[in-house]
N, C-alpha and C positions, 0 to 999 in steps of 0.2 A: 332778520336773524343774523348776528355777530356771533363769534365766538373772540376767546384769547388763545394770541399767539407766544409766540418765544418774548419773553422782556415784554410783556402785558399787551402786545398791540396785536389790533381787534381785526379778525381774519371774515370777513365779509362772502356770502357765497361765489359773488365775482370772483373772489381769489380763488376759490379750488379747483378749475381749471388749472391756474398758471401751476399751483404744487402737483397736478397730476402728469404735466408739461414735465415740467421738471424729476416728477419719480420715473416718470417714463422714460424721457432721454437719456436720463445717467444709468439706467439696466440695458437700454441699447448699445447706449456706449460701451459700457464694461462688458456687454455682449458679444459687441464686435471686436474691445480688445483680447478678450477669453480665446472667439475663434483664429485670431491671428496669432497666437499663440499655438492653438491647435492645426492648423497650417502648418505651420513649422515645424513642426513633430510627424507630421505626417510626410511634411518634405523629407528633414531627415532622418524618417524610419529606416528605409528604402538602404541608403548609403549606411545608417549605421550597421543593420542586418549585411551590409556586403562586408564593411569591415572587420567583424568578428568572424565569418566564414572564411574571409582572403587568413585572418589569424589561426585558424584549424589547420586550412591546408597548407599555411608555412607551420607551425607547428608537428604535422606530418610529417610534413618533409623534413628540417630539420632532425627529427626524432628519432626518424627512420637512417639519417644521414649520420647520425650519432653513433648509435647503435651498429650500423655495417661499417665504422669506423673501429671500432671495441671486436667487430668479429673477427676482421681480418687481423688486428693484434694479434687475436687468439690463434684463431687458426697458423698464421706465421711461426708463431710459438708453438703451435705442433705438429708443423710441419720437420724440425730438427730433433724428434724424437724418433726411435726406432720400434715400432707396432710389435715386431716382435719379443724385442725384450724388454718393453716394458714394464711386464708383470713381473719378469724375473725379479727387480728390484726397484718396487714399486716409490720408496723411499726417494731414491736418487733422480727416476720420473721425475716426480712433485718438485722435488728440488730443480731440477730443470726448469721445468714450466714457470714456476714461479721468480725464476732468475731472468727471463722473457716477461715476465709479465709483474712489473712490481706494483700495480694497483689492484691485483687480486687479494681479497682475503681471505678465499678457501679455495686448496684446491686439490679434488679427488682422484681415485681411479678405483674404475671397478672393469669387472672382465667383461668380454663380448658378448655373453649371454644374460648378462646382468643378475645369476643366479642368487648372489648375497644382497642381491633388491627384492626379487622375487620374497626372498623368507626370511628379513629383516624384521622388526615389531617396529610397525610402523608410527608409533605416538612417540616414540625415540628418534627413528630417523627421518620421518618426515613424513607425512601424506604430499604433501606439494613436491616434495625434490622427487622421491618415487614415481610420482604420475608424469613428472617432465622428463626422467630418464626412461621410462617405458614407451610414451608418446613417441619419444627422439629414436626410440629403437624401430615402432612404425610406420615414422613419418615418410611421406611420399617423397617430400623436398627436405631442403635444410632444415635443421632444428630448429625451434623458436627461441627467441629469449624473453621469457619472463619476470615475472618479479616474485620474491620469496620473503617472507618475514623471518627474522633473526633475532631472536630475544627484544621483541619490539621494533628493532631498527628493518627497514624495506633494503634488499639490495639485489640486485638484478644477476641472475641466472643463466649456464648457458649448458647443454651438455652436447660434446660433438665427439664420434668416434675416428679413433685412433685403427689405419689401417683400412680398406675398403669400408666405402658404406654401406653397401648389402652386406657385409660379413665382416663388422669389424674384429677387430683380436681384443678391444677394450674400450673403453668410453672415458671420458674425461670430464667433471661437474667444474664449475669455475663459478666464483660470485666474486661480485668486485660492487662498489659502492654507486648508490642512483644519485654523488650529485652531480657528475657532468651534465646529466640526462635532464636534472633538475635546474642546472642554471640555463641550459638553455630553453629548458620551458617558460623560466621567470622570466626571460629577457623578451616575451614574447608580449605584445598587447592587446589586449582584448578590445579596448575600447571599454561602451558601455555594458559590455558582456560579463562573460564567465566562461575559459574553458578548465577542461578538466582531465587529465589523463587517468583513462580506467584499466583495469584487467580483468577478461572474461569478455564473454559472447552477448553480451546487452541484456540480458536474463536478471545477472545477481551478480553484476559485477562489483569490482571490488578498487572505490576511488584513491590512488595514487598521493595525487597533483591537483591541486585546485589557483587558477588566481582570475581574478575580476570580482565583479559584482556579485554577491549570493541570493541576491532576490530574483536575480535571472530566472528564466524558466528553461529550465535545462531540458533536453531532448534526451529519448529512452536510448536511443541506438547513436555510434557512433565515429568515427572514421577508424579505418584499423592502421596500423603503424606499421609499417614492409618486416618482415624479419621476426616477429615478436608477436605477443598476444595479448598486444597493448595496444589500445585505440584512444582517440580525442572527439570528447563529447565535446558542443555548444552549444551555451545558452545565447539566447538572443537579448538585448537589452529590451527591459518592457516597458513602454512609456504610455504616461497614463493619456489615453484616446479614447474620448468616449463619441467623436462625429464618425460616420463615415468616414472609410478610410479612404477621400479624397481630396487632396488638395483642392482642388478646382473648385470644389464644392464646397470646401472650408472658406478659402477666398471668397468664396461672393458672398457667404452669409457672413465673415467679418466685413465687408463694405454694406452693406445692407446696415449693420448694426450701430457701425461707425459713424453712415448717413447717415440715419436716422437718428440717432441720438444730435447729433450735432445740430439738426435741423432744428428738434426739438427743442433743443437748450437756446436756438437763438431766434426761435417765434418767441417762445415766455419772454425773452430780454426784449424783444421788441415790442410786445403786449404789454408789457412793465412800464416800458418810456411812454406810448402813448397815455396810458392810463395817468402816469406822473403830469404829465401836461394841462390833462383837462382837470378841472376844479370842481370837485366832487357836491354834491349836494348832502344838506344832513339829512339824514334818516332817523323817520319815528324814536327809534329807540334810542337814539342821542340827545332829541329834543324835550322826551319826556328825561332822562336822566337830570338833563341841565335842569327840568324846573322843576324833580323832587328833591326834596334834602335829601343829604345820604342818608340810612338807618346807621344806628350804632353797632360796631364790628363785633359779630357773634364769636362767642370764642371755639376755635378749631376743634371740631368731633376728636373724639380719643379711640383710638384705633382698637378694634374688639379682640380679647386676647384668643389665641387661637385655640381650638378644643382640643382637650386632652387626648390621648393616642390615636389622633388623625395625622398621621405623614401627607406629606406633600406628594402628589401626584408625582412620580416619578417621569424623567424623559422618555421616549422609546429608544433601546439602545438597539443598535442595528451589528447583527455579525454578520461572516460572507456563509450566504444560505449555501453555498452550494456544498458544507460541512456534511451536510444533516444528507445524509445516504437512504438508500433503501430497507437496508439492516443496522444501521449502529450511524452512528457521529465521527467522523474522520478526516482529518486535514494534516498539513505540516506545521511541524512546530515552529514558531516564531511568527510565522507569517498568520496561516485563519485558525491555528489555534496556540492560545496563551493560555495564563494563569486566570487572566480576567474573562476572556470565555467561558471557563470550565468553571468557572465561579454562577453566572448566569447560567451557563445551564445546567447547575445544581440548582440553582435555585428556581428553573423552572422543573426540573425533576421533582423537588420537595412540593412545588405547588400543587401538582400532578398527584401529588401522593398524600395528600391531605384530602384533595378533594375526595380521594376514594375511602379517609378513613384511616392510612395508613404512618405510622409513625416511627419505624424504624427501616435501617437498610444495611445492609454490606456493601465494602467496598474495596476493592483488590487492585495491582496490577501487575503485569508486566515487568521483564530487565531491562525495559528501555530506560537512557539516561533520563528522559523528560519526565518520566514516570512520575517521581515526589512531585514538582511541583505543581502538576495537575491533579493528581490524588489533594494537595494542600486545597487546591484553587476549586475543585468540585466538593470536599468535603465544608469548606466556609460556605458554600454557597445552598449546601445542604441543611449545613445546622442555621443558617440566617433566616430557611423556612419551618424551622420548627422541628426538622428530622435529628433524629439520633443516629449517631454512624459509626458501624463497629468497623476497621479499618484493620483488615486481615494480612497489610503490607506486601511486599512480593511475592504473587503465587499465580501458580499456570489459572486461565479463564476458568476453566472446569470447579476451580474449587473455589471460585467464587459464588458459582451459580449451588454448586454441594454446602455451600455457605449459609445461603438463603435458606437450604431447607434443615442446617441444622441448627439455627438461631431462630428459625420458625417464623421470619421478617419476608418472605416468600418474594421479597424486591435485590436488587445487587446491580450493583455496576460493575464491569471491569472496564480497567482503564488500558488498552490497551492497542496495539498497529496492527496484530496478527501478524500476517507475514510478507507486511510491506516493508521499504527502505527504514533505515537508522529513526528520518527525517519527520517519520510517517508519528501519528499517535491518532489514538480516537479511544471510543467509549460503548458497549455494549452492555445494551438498558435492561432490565428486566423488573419488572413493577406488576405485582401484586400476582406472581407467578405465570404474567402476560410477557413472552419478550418484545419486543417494542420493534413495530417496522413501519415501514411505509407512511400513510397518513400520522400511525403514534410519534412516527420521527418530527413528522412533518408540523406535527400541533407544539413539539417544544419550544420548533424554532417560533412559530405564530407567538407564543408566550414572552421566548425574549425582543422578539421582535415590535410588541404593541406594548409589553411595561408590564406583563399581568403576572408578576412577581411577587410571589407572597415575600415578605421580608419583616425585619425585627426579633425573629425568632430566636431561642437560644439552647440550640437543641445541643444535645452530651456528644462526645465522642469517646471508646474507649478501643483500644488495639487489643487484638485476640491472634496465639496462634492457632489455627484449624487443621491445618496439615498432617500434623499425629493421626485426629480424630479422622480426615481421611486414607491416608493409608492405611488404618485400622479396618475401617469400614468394607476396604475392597479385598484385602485379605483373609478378611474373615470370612469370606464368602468364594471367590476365585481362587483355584489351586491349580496347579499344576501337575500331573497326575506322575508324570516322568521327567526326569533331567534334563532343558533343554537349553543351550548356551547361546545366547541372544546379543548382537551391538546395537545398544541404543545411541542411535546421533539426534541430539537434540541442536544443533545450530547453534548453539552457544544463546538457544533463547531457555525462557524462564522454566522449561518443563526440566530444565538437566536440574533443577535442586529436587524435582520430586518423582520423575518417573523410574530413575534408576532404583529407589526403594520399594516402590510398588513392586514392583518387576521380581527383583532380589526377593520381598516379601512373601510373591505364588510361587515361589520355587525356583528360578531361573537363575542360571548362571550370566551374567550382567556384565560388558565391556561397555564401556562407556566410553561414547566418541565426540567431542566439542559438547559435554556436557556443562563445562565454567561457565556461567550466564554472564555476558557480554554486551550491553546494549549496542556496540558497535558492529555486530557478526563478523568477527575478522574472515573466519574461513568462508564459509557459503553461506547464503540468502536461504532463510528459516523456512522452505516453501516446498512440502515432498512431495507438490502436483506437478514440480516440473523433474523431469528426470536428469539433468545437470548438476541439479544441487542432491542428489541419490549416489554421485561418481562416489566420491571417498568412504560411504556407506558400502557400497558393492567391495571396494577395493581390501576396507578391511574385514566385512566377512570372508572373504575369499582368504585373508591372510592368513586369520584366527581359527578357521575353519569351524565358525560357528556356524547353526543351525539355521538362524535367520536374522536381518536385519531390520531394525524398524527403526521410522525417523516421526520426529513431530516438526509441528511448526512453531511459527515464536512465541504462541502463547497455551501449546497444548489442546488445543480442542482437535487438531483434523491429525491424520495418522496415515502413515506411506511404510509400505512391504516391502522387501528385495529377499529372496532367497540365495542358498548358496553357491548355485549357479549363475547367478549377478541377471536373474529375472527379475525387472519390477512387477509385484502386482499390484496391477490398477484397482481403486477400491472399488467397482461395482461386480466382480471377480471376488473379493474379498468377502462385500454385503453376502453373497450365494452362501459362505461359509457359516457365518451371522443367522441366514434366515433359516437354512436346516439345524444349526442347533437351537435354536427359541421356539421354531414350528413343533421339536420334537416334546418339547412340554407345553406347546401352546396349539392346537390342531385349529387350521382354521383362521388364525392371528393374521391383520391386516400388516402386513410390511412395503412403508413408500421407497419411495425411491427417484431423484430427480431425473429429468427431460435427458441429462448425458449420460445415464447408462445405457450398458448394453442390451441389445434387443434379447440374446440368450436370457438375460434375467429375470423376467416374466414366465417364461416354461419350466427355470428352475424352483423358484415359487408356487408355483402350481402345483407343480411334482412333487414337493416337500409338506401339501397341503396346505398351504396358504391363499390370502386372497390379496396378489397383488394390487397396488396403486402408484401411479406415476403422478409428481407434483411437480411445479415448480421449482426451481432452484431459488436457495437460500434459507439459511439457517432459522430463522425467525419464521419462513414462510413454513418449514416443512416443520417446526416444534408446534406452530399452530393448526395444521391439519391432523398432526399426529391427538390433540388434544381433539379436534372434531370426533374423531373415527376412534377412538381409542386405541391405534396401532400398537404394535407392543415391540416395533422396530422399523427404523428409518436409516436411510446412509444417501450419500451425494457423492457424485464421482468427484466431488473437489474432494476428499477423505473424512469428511463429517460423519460420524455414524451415532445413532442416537437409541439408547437403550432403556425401554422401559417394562420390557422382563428382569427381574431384579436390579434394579437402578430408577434414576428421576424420571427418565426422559430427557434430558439436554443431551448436549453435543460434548465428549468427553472423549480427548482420544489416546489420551492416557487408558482410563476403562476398557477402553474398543481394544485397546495393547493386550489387556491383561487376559481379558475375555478371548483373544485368538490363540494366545499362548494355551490357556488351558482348553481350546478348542482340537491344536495342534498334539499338544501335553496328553490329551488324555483317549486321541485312537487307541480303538482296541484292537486293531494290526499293527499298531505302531511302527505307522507306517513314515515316513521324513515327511517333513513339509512340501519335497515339491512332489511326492508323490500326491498329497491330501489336494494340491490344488490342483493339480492333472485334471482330477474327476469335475474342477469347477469350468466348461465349456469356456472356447475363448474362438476368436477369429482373427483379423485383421484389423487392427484400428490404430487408431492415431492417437496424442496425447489431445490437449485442449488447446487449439490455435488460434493464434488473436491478430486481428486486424487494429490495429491504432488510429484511433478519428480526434476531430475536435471536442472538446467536452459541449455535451447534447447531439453532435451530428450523428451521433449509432444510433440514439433513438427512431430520430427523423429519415434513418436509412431503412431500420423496418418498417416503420411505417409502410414506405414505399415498394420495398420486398416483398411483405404479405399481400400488396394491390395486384403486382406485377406478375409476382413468380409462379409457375405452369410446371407443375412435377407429374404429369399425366396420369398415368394410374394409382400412384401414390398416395398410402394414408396419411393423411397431415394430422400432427396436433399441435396447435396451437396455445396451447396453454403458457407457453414460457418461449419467446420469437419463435419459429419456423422450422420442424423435426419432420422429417418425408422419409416414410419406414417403405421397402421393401423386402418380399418375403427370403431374400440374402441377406440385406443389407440398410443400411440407414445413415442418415445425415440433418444435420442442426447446424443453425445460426441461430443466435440470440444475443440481445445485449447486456451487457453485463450492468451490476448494478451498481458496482460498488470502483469502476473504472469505465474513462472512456474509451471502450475496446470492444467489437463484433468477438466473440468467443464463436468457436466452430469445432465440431469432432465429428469424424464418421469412423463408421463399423460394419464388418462387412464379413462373410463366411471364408471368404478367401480375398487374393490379391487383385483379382481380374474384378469382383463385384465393387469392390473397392476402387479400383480407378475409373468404373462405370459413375458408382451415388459420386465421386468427386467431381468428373466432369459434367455432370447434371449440376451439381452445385453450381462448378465454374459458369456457366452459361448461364443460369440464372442471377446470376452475382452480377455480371458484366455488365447484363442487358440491365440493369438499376446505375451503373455506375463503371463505365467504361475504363474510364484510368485506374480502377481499386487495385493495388497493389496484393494479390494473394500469395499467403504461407503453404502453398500445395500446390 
């Protein structure tokens, strides 16, 4: 048996050893040069990870070193002022100060009680400069200096009193400009990093300063600055490692690979020459060749044209799975999600939705900047499978999903982060009035993942406004029965184009707070389950002397309370409210409720006639139980609340607004709001605390937690990680789905039951994992 080789010569089975000699050495070889490579990356991880650390804490210091340079100016310069008279004539003050101080660009005075802050309108004079003059009036130590936006431009703050500190006679505001602060952060080097200077408490802070590399993998928390309430985040440089992270062990498999190859490549050469030497004998099929004539040269087949609308097998295109979450599709922008993703997985949405029969969708999003081009990149990849997409353009999630049902397309996407970082985007599925979780997630990515892409398609697009047709919808029906005067803080996310109208619509008197939709959230992080980003909501209820304050997140669906005594209510506090007015026209109505509410919220349930149910946490999980049971109300202590006495059933928290209002609105004691929630039972609890792990290691910790952990008398339910009720008190871990983070709350009838279920936690916790760093 012969074959042809390259340039017609005849490849004998003798020879395919030497070509396997040969494919085999040079993959050893490039084997072994690969891991010598990966050696060296691993050597210097090590050093470059110190380098950009050694850069944080000169950074720090520096920073800090800057800054108590700028204070002492200051203070210097008020030290030759006279505390007493200088309110007399506050003019000649300023002019003082400023004659000491020729880098300032503003500089105030107000009196020692700061009473003209107190009852200032705060959207005029500042929510930022107010809470740093109020701060500085009870701070323990020296003032802070912060950073303040000024008609766009950032300049650094400082307010210190004139006159003792416990009892000043007046206060002094100074701002002067961040670029000292700023060259020496550039003069700073990162290396293969990124640092970052932020403002705020690692929650929703608010980036500065940025230089190095942006693909770094920046860290949540991060060093704080002496003096100031400014900290330096670091990224670590990430270098692509895919061995063991061991030199040693990198080394020997590049010599391994090296050898071998080398070996390889020089037995074939030396199996080559002997073979050259000896004088081959002819073989059969040379001998009969020599003594038949040639046949006459057939002329060359004609290549069969290829059939009509058969595409070519497409490649498997591969995206980073770890996008496709428990509830919805989410990653960062530029990095695991582009325009060409969200193309794919439109087009594995469209396939999805073909197969069921379905041939139209909505599709919405968000005020994130990324927004358009992902709406572009998911609608091409929608209509490439045949879909039609009506394209509702920027509006809160809610009315995307009130979209679906009033285009009667019972599918929608929104495209949107919720109430993660600027950075953040993702996509929340809903197909064929299913929302899409877990496994549904998990079969898009299988789609783009193996090629099974419907494509070709040439489906319509056309842009529809909705938003009239929904604010109509909710005030047709929701009123408010009495005049009630309301701040809405939307975060500067997408709900401030549409909930101030709703609002305004049932009757309410309407202050709007960071309503201008912002993809950047200058002020605060869109997120009203953490109680930090609620400050300037409290601040300017208290100002306005309105009746209550409600906040959304960045895309509308979840919903946070503060009364006007600067109480946040936690939404399962809220649900109580929820469940006795729907029970009162619904007797008997199943209302769920997730794993982190309070224990009191099952007896008030019962009380009101209802037939409690505890799920799961998440959105998609608790819309699909509610369709099991036919619930007629659901809510989640993240602020989800989901109505299906007069409404769809989704998650709307715009609705849940409108619906408390006229809950509030129409007591017939009319009585204030914090009297109506007095009667809702509360205890001791905490917000939602989170532990931060590696992405997958929370999982692999309960795992281990539900093996180990011993709550002794305690009911466990296990449905959503590890909840141990006491007939006081109770406590939860579980892992979150949609971050790699241990989520934790306990609750408890008083303060003492409370530091009991904790230190049960504690001790349970440890005994899985000794060093866990815990928030309690």
């Amino acid at each position: 048996m012969d074959l042809k080789g390259l340039g017609g010569q005849r490849l004998t089975i003798g020879d395919w050893p030497r070509l396997v000699r040969l494919a085999a050495g040079t993959v050893l070889l490039l084997l072994g040069l690969f891991c010598s490579w990966q050696a060296w990356l691993i050597f210097d991880e090590s050093s470059a990870d110190e380098h950009v650390q050694a850069a944080q804490q000169q950074a720090v210091r520096e920073l800090a070193s800057e800054l108590a340079g700028e204070r002492q100016q200051i203070e210097h310069a008020l030290a030759g002022i006279d505390p007493a008279g200088a309110l007399a004539n506050p003019t000649a003050t300023i002019t003082a100060i400023k004659a000491q101080l020729p880098q300032a660009q503003a500089v105030e005075l107000y009196s020692g009680g700061l009473d003209e802050v107190l009852h200032a309108n705060y959207r005029d004079f500042g929510y930022a400069k107010a809470a740093q003059l109020m701060a500085a009036q009870s701070a323990d130590g020296a003032p802070l200096v912060q950073s303040v936006s000024h008609n766009g431009e950032r300049r650094l703050s400082l307010a210190l009193p004139l006159g003792g500190a416990q009892r000043p006679q007046a206060w002094v505001w100074v701002e002067w400009p961040l670029t000292a602060l700023q060259q020496r952060f550039a003069g700073i080097s990162a290396g293969g990093g990124r640092l970052e200077l932020r403002q705020g408490d690692g929650r929703g802070d608010v980036r500065l300063l940025s230089s190095g590399v942006e693909a770094a993998d920046m860290s949540a928390l991060g060093q704080p600055v002496a003096g100031s309430n400014l900290n330096v985040a670091a990224a670590l440089p990430e270098a692509f490692i895919v061995l063991p992270r061991s030199w040693p062990v990198a080394v020997l498999i590049a010599l391994f690979g090296i050898g071998s190859g080398i070996y390889l490549l020089w037995l074939r050469l030396r199996v080559g020459q002997w073979r050259a030497a000896k004088p081959e004998e002819p073989v059969l099929s040379e001998v009969e060749t020599a003594a038949t004539p040639p046949e006459p040269a057939k002329p060359a087949p004609v290549p069969s044209a290829p059939r009509p609308n058969q595409p070519a097998k497409a490649e498997p295109v591969r995206v980073d799975p770890t996008i496709f979450r428990a509830y919805d599709v989410r990653g960062v922008v530029g990095q695991s999600l582009t325009r060409e993703v969200a193309k794919l997985l439109g087009q594995a949405i469209g396939s999805l939705m073909r197969e069921r029969g379905l041939h139209e969708i909505v599709v919405g999003r968000d005020g994130r900047l990324s927004g358009p081009e992902l709406v572009a990149g998911l609608s091409d990849g929608l209509r490439a499978a045949g879909i039609d997409v009506i394209d509702l353009g920027a509006v809160p999630t809610p009315v995307v999903y009130y979209a679906a049902y009033r285009f009667n397309t019972g599918s929608g996407v929104a495209v949107t982060g919720s109430h993660n970082p600027p950075d953040y985007n993702g996509f929340k599925i809903v197909i064929g009035g299913e929302t899409l979780s877990e496994g549904a997630i998990q079969d898009l990515y299988r789609r783009i993942n193996e090629g099974a892409l419907e494509s070709g398609g040439e489906g319509r697009q056309r842009s529809v406004d909705v938003v009239p047709d929904y604010i109509e919808r909710i005030v047709s029906d929701v009123q408010a029965g009495r005049h009630l005067k309301v701040v809405v803080d939307s975060g500067n996310g997408i709900p401030g184009a549409v909930a101030p109208q709703v609002l305004e619509g049932i009757g309410c008197e309407v202050i709007p707070l960071y309503c201008d939709v912002d993809g950047t959230f200058p002020n605060h992080h869109p997120d009203p389950s953490d109680p930090h980003n609620l400050e300037d909501l409290i601040l300017a209820v208290k100002q306005t002397g309105a009746d209550l304050g409600v906040a959304f997140d960045g895309d509308g669906d979840r919903l946070g309370v503060v009364t006007r005594a600067g109480e946040i209510i936690f939404p399962d506090r809220t649900l109580m409210l929820f469940a006795r007015d729907v029970l009162s026209r619904q007797p008997g109505a199943t209302i769920i409720y997730d794993v982190k509410c309070t224990g009191h919220l099952k007896g008030e349930i019962l009380d009101a006639g209802g037939s409690p149910l505890m799920w799961r946490t998440g959105h998609s999980l608790i819309k699909a139980k509610m369709r099991e049971t036919g619930a007629e109300l659901a809510g989640e202590m993240s602020g989800h609340f989901f109505f299906k006495e007069r409404w769809y059933g989704f998650d709307d928290g715009i609705y849940a607004g409108a619906r408390l209002l006229e809950i509030l609105a129409g007591d017939l004691e009319e009585r204030t709001p914090e009297e109506i929630f007095a009667t809702c039972p509360k205890g001791v609890s905490t917000p939602e605390l989170k532990i931060e792990m590696a992405e997958g290691e929370h999982y692999r910790f309960m795992e281990k937690f539900r093996e180990k952990a011993d709550f002794g008398g305690a009911t466990l339910i296990t449905i959503d990680g590890v909840r141990a009720d006491w007939p006081d008190g109770w406590g939860l871990v579980r892992p979150s789905n949609t971050t790699p983070v241990l989520v934790l709350r306990f609750d408890a009838d008083n303060a003492a039951a409370l530091k009991r279920v904790q230190q049960v936690f504690r001790e349970q916790l440890l005994a899985v994992e000794p060093g866990l760093k815990l928030p309690f």
